[in-house]
C-alpha positions as CSV (number, residue, x, y, z in Angstrom):
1,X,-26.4,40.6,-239.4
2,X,-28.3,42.1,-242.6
3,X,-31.5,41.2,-243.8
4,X,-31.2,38.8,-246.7
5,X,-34.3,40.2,-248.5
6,X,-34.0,43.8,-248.2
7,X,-30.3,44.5,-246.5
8,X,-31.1,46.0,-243.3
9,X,-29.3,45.4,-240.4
10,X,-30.9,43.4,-237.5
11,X,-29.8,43.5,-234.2
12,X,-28.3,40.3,-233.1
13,X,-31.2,38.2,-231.3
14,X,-34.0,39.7,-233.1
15,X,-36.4,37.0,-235.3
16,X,-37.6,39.5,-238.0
17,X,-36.4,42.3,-240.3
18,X,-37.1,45.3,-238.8
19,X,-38.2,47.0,-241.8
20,X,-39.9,44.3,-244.0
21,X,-40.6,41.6,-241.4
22,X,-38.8,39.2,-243.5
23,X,-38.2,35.8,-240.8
24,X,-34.1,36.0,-239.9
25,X,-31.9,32.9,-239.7
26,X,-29.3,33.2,-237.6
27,X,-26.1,31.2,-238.5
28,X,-22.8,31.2,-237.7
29,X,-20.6,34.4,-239.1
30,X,-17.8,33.3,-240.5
31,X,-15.1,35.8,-241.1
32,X,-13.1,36.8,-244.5
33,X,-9.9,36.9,-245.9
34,X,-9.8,40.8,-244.8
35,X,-11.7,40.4,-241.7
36,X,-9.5,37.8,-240.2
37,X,-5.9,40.6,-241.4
38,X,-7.5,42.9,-239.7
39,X,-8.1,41.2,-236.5
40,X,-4.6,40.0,-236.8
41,X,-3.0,43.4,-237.2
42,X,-5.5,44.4,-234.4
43,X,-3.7,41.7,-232.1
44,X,0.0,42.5,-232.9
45,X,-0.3,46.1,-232.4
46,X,-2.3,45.2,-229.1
47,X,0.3,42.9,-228.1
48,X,3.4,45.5,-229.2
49,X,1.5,48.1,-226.9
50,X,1.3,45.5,-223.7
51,X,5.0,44.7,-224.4
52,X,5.8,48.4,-224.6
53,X,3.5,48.9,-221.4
54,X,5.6,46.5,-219.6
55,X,8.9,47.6,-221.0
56,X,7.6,51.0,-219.7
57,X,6.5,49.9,-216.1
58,X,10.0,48.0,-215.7
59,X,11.9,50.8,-216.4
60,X,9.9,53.3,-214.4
61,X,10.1,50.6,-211.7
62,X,14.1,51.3,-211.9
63,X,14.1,54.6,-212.1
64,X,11.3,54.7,-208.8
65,X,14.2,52.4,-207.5
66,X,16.9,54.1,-208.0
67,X,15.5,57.2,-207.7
68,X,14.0,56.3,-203.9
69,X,18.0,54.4,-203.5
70,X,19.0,58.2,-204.0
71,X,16.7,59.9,-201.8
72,X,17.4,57.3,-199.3
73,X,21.2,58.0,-199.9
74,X,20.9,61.8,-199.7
75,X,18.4,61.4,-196.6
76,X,21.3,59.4,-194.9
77,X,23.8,62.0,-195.9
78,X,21.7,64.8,-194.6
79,X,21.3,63.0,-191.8
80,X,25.0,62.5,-191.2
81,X,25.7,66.1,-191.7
82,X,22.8,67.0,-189.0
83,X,24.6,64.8,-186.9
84,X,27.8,66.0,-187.7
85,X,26.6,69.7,-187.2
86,X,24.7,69.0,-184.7
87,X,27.6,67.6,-182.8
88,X,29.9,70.1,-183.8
89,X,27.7,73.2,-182.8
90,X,27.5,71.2,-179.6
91,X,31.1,70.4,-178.8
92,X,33.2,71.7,-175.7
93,X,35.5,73.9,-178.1
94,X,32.3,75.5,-179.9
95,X,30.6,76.2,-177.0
96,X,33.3,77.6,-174.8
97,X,34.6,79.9,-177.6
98,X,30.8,80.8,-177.8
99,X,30.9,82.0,-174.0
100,X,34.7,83.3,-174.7
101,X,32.8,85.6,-177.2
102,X,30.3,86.5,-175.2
103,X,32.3,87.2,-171.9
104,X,34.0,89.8,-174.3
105,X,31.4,91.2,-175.0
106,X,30.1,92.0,-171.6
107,X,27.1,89.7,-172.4
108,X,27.0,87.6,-169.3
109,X,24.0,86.0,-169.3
110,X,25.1,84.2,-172.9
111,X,28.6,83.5,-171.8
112,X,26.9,81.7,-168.7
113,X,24.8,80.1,-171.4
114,X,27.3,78.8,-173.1
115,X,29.7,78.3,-170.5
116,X,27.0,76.2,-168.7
117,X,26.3,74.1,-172.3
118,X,30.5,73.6,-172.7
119,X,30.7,72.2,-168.4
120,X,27.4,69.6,-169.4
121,X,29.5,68.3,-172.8
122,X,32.7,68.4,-170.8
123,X,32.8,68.4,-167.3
124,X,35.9,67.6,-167.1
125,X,37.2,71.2,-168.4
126,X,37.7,73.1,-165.9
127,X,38.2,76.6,-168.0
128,X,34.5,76.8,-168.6
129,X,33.8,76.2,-164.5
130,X,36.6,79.2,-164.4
131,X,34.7,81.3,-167.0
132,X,31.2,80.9,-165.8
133,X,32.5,81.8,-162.5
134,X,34.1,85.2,-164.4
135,X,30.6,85.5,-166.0
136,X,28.8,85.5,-162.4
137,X,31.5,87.9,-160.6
138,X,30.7,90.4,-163.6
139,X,27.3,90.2,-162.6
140,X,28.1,90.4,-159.0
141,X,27.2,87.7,-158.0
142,X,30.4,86.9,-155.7
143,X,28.9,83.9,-153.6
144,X,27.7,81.9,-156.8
145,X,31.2,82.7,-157.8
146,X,32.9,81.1,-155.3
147,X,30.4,78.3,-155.0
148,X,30.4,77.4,-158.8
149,X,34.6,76.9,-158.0
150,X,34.2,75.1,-154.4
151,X,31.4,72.5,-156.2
152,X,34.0,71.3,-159.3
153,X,37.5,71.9,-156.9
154,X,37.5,68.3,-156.9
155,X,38.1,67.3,-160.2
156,X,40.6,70.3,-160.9
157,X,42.5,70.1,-158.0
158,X,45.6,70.9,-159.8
159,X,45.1,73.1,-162.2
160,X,46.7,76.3,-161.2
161,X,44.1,79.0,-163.2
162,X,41.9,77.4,-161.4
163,X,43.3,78.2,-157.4
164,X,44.5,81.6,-158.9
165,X,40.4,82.3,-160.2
166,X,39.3,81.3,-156.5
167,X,42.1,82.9,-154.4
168,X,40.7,86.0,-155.9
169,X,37.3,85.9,-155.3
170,X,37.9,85.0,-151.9
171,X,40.4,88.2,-151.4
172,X,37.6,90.2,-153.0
173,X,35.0,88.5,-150.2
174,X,37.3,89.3,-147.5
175,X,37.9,86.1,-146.6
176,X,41.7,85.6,-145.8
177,X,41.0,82.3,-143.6
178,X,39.5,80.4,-146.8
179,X,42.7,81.0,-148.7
180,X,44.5,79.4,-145.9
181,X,41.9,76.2,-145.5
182,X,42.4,76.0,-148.8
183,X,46.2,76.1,-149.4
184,X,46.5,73.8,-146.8
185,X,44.1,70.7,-148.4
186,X,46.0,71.5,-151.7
187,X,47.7,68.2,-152.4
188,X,49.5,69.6,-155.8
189,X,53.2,70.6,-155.3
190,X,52.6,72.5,-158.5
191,X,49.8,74.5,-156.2
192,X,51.7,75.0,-153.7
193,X,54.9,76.3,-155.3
194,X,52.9,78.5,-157.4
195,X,50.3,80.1,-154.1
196,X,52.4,79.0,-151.1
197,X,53.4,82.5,-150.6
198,X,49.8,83.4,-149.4
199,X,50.0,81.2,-146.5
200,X,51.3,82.8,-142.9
201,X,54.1,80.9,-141.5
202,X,53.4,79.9,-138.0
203,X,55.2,82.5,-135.5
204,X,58.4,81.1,-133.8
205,X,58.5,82.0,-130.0
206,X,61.2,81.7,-127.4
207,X,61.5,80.8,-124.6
208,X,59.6,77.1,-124.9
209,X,56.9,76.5,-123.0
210,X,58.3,75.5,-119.6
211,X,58.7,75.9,-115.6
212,X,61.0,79.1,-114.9
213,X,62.6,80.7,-111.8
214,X,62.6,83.8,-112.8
215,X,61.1,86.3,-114.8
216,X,61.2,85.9,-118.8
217,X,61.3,87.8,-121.7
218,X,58.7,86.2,-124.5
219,X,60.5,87.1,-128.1
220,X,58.6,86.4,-131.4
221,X,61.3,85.9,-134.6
222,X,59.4,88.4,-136.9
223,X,58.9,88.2,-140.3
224,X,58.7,90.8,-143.0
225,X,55.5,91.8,-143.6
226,X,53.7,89.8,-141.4
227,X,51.9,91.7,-138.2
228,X,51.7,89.5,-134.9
229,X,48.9,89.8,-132.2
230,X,48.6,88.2,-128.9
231,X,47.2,87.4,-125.8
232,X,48.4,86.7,-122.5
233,X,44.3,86.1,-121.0
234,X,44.1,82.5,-122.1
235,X,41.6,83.8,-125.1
236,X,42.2,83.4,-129.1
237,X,43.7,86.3,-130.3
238,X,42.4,88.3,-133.5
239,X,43.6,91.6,-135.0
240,X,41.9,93.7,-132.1
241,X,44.6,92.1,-129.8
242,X,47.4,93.8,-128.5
243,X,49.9,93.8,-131.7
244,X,53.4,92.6,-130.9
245,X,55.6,95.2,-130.7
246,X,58.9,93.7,-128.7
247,X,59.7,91.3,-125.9
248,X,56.7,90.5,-123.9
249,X,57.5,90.4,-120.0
250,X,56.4,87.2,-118.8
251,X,56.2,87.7,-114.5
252,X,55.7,85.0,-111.6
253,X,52.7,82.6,-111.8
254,X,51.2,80.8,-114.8
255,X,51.0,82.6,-117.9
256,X,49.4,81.3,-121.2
257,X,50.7,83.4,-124.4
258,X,48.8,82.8,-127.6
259,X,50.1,84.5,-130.5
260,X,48.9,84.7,-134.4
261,X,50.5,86.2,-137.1
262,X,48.8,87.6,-140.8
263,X,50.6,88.6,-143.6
264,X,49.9,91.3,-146.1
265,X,47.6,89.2,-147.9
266,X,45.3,89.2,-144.8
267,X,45.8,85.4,-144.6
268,X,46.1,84.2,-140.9
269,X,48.6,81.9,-139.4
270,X,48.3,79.4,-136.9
271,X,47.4,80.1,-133.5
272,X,50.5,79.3,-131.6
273,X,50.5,78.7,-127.6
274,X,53.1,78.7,-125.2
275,X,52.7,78.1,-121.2
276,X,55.0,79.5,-118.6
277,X,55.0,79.0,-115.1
278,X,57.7,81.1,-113.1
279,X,58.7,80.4,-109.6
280,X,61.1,83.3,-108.3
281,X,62.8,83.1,-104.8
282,X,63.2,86.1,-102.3
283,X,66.5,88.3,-102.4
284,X,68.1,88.2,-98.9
285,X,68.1,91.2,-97.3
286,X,70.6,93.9,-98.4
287,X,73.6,94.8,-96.3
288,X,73.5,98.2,-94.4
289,X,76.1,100.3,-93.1
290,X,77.3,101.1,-89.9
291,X,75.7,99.4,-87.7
292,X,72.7,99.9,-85.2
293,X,74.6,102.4,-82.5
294,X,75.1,105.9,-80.9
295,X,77.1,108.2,-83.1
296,X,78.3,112.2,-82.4
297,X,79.3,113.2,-85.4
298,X,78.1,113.2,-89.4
299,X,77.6,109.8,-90.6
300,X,76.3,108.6,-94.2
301,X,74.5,105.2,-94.5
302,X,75.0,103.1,-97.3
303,X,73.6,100.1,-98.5
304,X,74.6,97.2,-100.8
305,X,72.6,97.0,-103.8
306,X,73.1,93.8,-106.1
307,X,73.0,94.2,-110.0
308,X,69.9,94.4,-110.9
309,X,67.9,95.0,-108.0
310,X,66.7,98.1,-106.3
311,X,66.7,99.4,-103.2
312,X,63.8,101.4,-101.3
313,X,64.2,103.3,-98.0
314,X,62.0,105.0,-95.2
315,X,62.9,106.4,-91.7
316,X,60.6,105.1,-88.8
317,X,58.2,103.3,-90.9
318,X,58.5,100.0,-93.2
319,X,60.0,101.1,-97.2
320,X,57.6,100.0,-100.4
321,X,58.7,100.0,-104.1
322,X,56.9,103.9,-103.4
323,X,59.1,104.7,-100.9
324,X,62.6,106.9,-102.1
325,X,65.0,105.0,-104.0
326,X,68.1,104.2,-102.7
327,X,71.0,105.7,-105.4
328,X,73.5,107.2,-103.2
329,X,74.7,107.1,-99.2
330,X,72.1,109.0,-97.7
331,X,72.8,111.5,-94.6
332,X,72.0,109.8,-90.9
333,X,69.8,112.5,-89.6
334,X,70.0,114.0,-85.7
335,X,68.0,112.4,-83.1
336,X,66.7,108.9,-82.9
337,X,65.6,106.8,-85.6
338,X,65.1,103.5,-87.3
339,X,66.4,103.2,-91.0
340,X,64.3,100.6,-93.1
341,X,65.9,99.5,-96.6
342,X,64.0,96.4,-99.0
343,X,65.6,95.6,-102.0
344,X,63.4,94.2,-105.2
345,X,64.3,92.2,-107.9
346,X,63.8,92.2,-111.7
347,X,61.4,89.1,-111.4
348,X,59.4,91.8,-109.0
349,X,60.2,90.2,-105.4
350,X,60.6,91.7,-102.8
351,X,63.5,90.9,-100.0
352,X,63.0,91.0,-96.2
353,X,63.5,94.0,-94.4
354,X,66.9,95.3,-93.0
355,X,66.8,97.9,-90.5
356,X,69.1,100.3,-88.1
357,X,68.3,101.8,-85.1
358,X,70.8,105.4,-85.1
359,X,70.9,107.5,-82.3
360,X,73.1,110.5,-83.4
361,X,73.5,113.9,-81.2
362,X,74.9,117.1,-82.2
């Protein structure tokens, strides 16, 4: 407010001029024709900036809305392609070509890696339990080999890359009588048409186990490539048995015959048995000519020998089988003596003996 006497301006609340200490009467201010424009033009252009301001803070409120719609879109997307990578990188086909790679290679331990990743996603695929079990035979690791294969047989019971991986590794172990055991649990026909040739046939042996009264002739049907061993001790026989090399004589008494065969592959048969018991009977005594008796001249003794028996002779004393062999008539000597003649059979028994008291003089 100005002072009325002299025009200076007084601060609002203050009683006196400051400059001629004329007494101030406040009163109300009442505003012009101008004053009242320009507060007016002062409200419209305040009024077009809030309506700008809002218009403003609406639209950046879409754009922050679609522009966090599209980060939340693209976020989803990249997450789908992390998935879908992720997924992907991690599949059975990825990571068994990985260990494929690797394998080639000559890198091992990554194809074991990856090998071991492809069996976790899949266990189900047997190629990867056959190519980590590649991966540990490179490495020379033989028993983890075999034991990766044994642990997962199960569940590829018929898959024939598979029984060829572990046939192998069990040939390169040495061990023939695994690939039998495990030939003979195979319950594929497929396996078994496609490996059956590494299994031994059981040897065929005649005569049958039996009661006999005489001595036999044990005959093993060979087969071609396969070597037979046996025993005739009532022990197991193994390749430091006596090898079977023609008819084995079976003599009087109880004999047990065990006999196994193995075939080129080293695989062994079963170990077949066979029981013979023989009971052979006495040949009679043989027939000898002339009789007991007083002869003057030269006389030759004979004696009837059956087919296939021998006879054994002595003067004055009893004959064994060491005594001289009776082939021909043999010459009565001068003087006084006893002739003794046995005869023994195939089946090794001996007869009674025959004898002839000669008294010859010249």
């Amino acid at each position: 407010m100005k002072c009325s006497k002299c025009g200076a301006q007084v601060e609002p609340g203050n009683l006196y001029c400051p400059k001629c200490l004329q007494e101030i009467h406040w009163v109300p201010e009442y505003n012009s024709v101008e004053t009242l424009m320009q507060k007016e033009t002062k409200r419209r252009m305040l009024t077009a900036q809030k309506e700008r301001l809002e218009k403003l803070q609406k639209k950046s409120a879409r754009y922050l809305k679609r522009r966090t719609s599209w980060a939340l879109a693209a976020l989803g997307v990249l997450g789908v392609c992390v998935c879908v990578f992720w997924c992907v990188n991690n599949s059975y086909l990825v990571q068994y070509s990985l260990a494929q790679r690797a394998y080639g290679r000559g890198q091992y331990d990554r194809a074991l890696e990856y090998a071991d990743r492809a069996m976790t996603v899949s266990p189900g695929k047997g190629k990867a339990v056959i190519l980590l079990s590649q991966a540990l035979q490179k490495q020379g690791d033989l028993p983890g080999a075999i034991k990766a294969l044994e642990g997962n047989l199960k569940d590829h019971w018929d898959s024939p890359g598979y029984y060829e991986q572990l046939i192998g590794l069990y040939k390169e172990a040495g061990r023939p009588e695994k690939i039998k055991a495990l030939l003979k649990d195979a319950r594929s026909l497929t396996i078994h048409e496609n490996f059956g040739h590494y299994l031994c046939a059981d040897p065929e042996i005649t005569p049958a186990t039996g009661v006999y009264d005489e001595m036999l002739q044990a005959v093993i049907e060979e087969e071609k490539g396969v070597r037979y061993y046996y025993t005739l001790d009532g022990s197991k026989p193994t390749e430091k048995s006596s090898r079977y090399e023609g008819p084995i004589s079976i003599g009087q008494g109880v004999t047990e015959l065990y006999v196994i065969g193995e075939n080129s592959y080293g695989v062994p048969s079963d170990v077949i048995y066979r029981k013979y018991t023989v009971i052979l009977e006495a040949p009679e005594e043989p027939e000898v000519a002339p009789d007991s008796g007083y002869y003057d001249e030269d006389v030759e003794i004979t004696v009837e020998t059956p087919e296939g028996f021998k006879a054994y002779y002595a003067f004055d004393e009893q004959p064994t089988e060491d005594s001289a062999e009776y082939t021909s008539p043999v010459k009565m000597p001068p003087g006084e003596h006893t002739f003794y003649v046995i005869l023994v059979g195939a089946n090794g028994k001996v007869s009674g003996t025959a004898s002839r008291n000669y008294y010859r003089y010249e």
